[in-house]
TIRO-250601 format. One record per residue (C-alpha): residue number from 1; x, y, z. Coordinates in nm, 2 decimals. Example, Ala and Ser with C-alpha at 12.3 -4.5 7.8 and 13.67 -1.06 7.14 Angstrom:
BEGIN
{pt 1,{1.23,-0.45,0.78}}
{pt 2,{1.37,-0.11,0.71}}
***
This chain:
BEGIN
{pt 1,{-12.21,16.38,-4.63}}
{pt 2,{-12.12,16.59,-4.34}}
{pt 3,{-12.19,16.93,-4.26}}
{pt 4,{-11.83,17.09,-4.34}}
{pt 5,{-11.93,17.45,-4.31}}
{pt 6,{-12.17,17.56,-4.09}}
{pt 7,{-12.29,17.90,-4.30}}
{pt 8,{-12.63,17.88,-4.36}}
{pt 9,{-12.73,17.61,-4.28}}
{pt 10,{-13.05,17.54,-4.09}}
{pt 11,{-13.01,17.39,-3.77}}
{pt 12,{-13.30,17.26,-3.50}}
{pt 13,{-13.18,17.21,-3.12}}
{pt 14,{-13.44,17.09,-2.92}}
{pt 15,{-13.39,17.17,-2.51}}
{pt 16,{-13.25,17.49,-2.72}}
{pt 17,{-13.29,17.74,-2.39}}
{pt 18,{-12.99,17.58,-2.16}}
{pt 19,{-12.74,17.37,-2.13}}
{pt 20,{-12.56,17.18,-2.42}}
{pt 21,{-12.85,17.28,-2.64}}
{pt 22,{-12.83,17.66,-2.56}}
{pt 23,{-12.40,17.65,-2.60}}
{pt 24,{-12.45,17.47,-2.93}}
{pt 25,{-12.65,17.72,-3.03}}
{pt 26,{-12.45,18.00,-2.96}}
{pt 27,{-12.16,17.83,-3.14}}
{pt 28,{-12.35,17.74,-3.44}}
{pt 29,{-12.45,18.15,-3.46}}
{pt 30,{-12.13,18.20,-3.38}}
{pt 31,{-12.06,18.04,-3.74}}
{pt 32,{-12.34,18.19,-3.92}}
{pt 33,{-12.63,17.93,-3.90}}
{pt 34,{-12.97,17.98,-3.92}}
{pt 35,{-13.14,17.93,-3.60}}
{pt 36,{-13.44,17.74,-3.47}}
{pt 37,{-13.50,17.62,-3.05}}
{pt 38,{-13.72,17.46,-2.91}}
{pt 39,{-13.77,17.41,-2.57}}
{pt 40,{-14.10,17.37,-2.29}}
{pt 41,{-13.96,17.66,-2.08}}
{pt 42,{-14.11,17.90,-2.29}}
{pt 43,{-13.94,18.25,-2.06}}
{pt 44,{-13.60,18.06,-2.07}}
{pt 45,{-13.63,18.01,-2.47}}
{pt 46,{-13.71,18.39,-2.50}}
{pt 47,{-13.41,18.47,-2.32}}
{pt 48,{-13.22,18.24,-2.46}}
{pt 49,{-13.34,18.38,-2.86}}
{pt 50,{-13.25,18.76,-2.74}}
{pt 51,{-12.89,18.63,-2.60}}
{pt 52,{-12.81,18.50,-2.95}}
{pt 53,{-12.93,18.79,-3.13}}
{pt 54,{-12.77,19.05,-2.93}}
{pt 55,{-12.43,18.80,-3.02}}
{pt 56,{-12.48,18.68,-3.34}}
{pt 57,{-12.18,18.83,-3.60}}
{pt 58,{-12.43,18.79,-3.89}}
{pt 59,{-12.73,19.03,-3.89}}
{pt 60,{-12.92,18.85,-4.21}}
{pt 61,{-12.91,18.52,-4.02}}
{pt 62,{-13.26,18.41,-3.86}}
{pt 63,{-13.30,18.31,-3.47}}
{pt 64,{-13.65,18.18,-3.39}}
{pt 65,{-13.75,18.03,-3.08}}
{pt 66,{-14.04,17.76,-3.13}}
{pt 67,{-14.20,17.68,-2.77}}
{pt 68,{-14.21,17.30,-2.80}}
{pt 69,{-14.31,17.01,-2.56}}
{pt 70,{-14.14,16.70,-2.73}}
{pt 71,{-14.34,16.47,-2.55}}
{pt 72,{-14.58,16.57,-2.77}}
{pt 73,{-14.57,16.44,-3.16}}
{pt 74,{-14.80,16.69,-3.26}}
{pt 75,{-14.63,16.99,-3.16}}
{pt 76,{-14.30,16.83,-3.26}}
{pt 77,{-14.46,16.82,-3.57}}
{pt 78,{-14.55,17.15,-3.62}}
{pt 79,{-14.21,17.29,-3.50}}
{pt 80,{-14.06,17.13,-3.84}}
{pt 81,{-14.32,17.24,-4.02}}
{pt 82,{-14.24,17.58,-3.91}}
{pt 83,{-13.90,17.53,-3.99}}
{pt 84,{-13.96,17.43,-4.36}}
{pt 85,{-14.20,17.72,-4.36}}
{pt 86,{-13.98,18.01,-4.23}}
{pt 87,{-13.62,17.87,-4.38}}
{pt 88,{-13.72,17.63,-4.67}}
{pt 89,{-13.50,17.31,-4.55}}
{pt 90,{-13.37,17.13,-4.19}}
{pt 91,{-13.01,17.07,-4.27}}
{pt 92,{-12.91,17.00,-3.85}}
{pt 93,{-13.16,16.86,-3.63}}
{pt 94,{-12.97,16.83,-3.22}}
{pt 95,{-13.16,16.63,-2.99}}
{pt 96,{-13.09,16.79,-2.70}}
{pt 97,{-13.37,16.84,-2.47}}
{pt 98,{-13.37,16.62,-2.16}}
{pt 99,{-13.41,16.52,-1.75}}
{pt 100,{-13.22,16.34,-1.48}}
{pt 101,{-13.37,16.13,-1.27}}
{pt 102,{-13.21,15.91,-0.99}}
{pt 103,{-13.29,15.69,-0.70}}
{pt 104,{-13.35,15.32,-0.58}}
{pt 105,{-13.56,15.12,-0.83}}
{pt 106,{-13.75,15.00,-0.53}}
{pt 107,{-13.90,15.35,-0.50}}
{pt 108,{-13.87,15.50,-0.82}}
{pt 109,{-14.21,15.59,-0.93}}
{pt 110,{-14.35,15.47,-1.29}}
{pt 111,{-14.43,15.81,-1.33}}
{pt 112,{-14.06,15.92,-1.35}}
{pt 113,{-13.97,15.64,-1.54}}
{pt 114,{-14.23,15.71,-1.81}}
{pt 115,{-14.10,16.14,-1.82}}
{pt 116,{-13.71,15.99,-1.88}}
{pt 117,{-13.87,15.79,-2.15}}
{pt 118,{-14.10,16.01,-2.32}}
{pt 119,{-13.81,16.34,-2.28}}
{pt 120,{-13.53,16.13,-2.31}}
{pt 121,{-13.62,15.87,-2.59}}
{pt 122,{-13.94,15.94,-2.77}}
{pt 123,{-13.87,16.33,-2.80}}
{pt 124,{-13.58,16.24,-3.01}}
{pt 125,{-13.84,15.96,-3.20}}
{pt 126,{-14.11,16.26,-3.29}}
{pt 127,{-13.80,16.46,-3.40}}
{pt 128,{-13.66,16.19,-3.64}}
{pt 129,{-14.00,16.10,-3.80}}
{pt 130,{-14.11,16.48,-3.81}}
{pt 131,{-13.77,16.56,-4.02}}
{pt 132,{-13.66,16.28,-4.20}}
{pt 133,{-13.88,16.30,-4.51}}
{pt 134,{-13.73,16.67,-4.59}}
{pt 135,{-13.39,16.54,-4.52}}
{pt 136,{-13.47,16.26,-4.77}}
{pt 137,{-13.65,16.49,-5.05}}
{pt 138,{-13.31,16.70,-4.96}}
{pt 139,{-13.06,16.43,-4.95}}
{pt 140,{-12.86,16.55,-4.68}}
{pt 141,{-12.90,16.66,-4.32}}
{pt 142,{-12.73,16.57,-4.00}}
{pt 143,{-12.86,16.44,-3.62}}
{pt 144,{-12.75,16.47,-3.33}}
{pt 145,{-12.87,16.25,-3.06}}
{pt 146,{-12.75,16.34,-2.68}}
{pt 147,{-12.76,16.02,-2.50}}
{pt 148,{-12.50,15.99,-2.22}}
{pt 149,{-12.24,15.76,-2.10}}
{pt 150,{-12.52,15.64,-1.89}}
{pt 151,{-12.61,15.53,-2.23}}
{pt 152,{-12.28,15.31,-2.21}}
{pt 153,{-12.27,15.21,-1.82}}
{pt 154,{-12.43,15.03,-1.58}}
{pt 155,{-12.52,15.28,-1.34}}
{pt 156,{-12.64,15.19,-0.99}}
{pt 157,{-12.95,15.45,-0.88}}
{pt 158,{-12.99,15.58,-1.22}}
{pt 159,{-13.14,15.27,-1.38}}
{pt 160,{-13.43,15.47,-1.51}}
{pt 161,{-13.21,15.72,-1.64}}
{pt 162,{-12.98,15.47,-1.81}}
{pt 163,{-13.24,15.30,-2.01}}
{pt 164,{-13.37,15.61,-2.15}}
{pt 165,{-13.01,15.70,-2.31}}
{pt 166,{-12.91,15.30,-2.37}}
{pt 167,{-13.29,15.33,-2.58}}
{pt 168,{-13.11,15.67,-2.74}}
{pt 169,{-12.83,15.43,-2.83}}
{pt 170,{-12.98,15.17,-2.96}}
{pt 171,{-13.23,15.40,-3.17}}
{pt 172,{-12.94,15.56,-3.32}}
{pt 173,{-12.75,15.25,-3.44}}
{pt 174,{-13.04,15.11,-3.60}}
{pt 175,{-13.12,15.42,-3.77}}
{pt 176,{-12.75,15.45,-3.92}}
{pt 177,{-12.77,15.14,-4.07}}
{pt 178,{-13.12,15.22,-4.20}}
{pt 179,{-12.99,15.54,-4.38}}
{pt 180,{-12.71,15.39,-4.52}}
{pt 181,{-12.64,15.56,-4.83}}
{pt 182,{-12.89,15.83,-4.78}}
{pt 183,{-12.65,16.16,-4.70}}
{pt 184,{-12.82,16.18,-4.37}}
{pt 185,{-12.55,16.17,-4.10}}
{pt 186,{-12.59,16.07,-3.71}}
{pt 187,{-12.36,16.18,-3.44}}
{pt 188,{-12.44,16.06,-3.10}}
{pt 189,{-12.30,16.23,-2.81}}
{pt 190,{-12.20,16.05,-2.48}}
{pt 191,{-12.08,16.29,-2.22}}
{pt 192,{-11.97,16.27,-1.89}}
{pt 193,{-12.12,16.46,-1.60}}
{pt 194,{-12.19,16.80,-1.73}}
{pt 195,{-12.23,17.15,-1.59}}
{pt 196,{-12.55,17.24,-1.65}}
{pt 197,{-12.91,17.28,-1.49}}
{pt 198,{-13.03,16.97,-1.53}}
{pt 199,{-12.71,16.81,-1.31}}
{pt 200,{-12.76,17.10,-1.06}}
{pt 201,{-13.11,16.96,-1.00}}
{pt 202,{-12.99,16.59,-0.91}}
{pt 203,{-12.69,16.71,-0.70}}
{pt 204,{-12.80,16.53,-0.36}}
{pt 205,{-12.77,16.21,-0.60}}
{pt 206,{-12.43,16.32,-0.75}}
{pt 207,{-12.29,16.41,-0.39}}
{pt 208,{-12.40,16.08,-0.23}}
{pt 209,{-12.25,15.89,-0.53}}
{pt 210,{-11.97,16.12,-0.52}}
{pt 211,{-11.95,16.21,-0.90}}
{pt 212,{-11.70,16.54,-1.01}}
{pt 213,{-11.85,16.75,-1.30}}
{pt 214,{-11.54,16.76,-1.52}}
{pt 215,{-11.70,16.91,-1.85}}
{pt 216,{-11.87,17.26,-1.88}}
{pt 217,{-12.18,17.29,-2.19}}
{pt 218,{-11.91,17.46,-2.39}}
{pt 219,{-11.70,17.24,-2.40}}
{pt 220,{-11.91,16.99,-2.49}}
{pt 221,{-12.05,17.18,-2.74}}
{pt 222,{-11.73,17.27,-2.94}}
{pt 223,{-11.69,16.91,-2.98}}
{pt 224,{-11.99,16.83,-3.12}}
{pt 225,{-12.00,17.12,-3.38}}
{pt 226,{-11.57,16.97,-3.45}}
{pt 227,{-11.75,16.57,-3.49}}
{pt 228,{-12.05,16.69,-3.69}}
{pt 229,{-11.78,16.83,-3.98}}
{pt 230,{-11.61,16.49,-3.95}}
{pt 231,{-11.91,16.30,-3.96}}
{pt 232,{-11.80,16.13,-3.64}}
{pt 233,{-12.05,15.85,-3.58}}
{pt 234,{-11.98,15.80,-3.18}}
{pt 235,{-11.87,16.11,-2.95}}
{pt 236,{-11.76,16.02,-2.57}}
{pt 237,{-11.65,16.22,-2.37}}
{pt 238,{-11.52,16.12,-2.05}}
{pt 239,{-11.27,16.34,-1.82}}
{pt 240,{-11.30,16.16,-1.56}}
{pt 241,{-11.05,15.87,-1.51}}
{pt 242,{-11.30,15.63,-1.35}}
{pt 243,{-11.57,15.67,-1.55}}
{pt 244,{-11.33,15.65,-1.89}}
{pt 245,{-11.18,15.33,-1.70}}
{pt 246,{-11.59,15.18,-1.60}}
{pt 247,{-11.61,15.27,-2.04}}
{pt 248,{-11.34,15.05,-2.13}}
{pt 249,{-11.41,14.77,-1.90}}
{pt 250,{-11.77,14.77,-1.99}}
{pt 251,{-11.66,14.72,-2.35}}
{pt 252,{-11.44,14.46,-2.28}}
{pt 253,{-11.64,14.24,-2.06}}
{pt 254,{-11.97,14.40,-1.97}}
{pt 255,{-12.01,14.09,-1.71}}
{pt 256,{-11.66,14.20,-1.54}}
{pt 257,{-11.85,14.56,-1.55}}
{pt 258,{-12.15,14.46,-1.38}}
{pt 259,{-11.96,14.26,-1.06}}
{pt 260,{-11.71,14.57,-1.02}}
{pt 261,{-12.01,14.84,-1.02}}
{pt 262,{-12.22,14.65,-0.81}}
{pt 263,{-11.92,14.56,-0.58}}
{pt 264,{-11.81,14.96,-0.56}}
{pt 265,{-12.22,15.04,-0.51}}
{pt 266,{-12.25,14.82,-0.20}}
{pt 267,{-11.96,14.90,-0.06}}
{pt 268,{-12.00,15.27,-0.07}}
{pt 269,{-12.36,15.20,0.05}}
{pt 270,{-12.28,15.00,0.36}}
{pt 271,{-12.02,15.32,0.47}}
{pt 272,{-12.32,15.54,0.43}}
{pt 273,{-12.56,15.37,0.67}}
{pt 274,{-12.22,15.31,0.88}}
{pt 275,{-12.18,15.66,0.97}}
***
């Protein structure tokens, strides 16, 4: 059943101190939620807590800011158990906390690829098994999983990034089809390049592969709030005309995709050690 008015209810955001996760927050406050981040960056997250209580409209609702590694399935845990604790329930639970890492596969060090994992994939994991069972004894909640349209492309240099939001993807569609029936809802969320800290820290990467940021966390997080009251299952957003043109072509013929992509890379690639 989806979450039609956001008054209330209790709602988790992991990578809760910027970004997407920071400008959902401040839109769910906005709407009278009950508050709870969670984020490593423990300064950030106490900024980020202060922001939203100096803003918040509604002085009886509760912001708490849970320092959390979600790497770690203990500590994820224990953040839910906090929740249950302080607010009695977990009706929203965001997946939003997150890295970006690109480069050659050639060079790309396991120890990267294992980080986009662990952030990426298995933080949203922890979260799922650590809330589920009150969502159950509840009947009703909602997720939201932030994967990417890397989670949807076949992007050249970000390989390790890609499999960490495909994983995201695939997690997500099982897990729909697992909790049929159950009044737990699952949005995933696919956006485009977005302005935000983490895409300011990978912009050598974005300016040699010539991306345009085309979506601020707002944005993005207005439309997620919007597809969580319509229970919408899949939210992509895509501005930009190539990318929502690579979207379409990987759906229709994912082989097609993979020629054109690589094609474009090698090309682009061959102009750069040209000059």
């Amino acid at each position: 059943m989806a979450l039609t008015n956001f008054a209330g209810v209790v709602a988790v955001i992991t990578g809760g101190a910027s970004g997407i996760g920071l400008a959902t927050a401040h839109a769910l406050s906005a709407k009278g939620a009950h508050l709870i981040l969670a984020d490593i960056n423990s300064q950030g997250l106490q900024q980020a807590e202060q922001d939203i209580r100096q803003h918040r409209p509604d002085r009886d609702t509760r912001v708490l800011g849970v320092p959390t590694d979600v790497t770690d399935e203990s500590q994820v845990q224990a953040l839910m158990h906090k929740v249950v604790d302080t607010c009695g329930r977990i009706d929203l639970v965001m997946t939003s906390a997150g890295i970006g890492r690109g480069g050659p596969i050639d060079t790309f060090s396991s120890n990267d690829m294992r980080a986009l994992m662990d952030i990426n994939f298995m933080g949203t994991f922890y979260c799922v098994q650590a809330s589920l069972p009150i969502m159950r004894q509840q009947q009703s909640g909602h997720f939201v999983f932030l994967s990417s349209v890397a989670g949807k492309l076949c992007t050249p240099m970000l390989s390790g990034y890609c499999a960490s939001k495909w994983a995201v993807r695939g997690f997500s569609s099982a897990l729909r089809a697992e909790l049929y029936g159950a009044g737990i809802g699952i949005t995933t969320v696919y956006p485009a390049w977005v302005d935000t800290p983490m895409t300011r820290q990978e912009a050598d990467t974005m300016r040699w592969m010539n991306i345009q940021i085309m979506l601020t966390a707002d944005q993005v997080a207005n439309e997620i709030l919007q597809a969580v009251t319509e229970d919408q299952r899949d939210l992509t957003l895509a501005p930009n005309p190539e990318i929502a043109l690579a979207l379409q072509i990987m759906k229709e013929d994912p082989d097609k995709a993979e020629m054109l992509v690589g094609e474009s890379f090698h090309r682009q690639l061959a102009r750069q050690q040209q000059q």
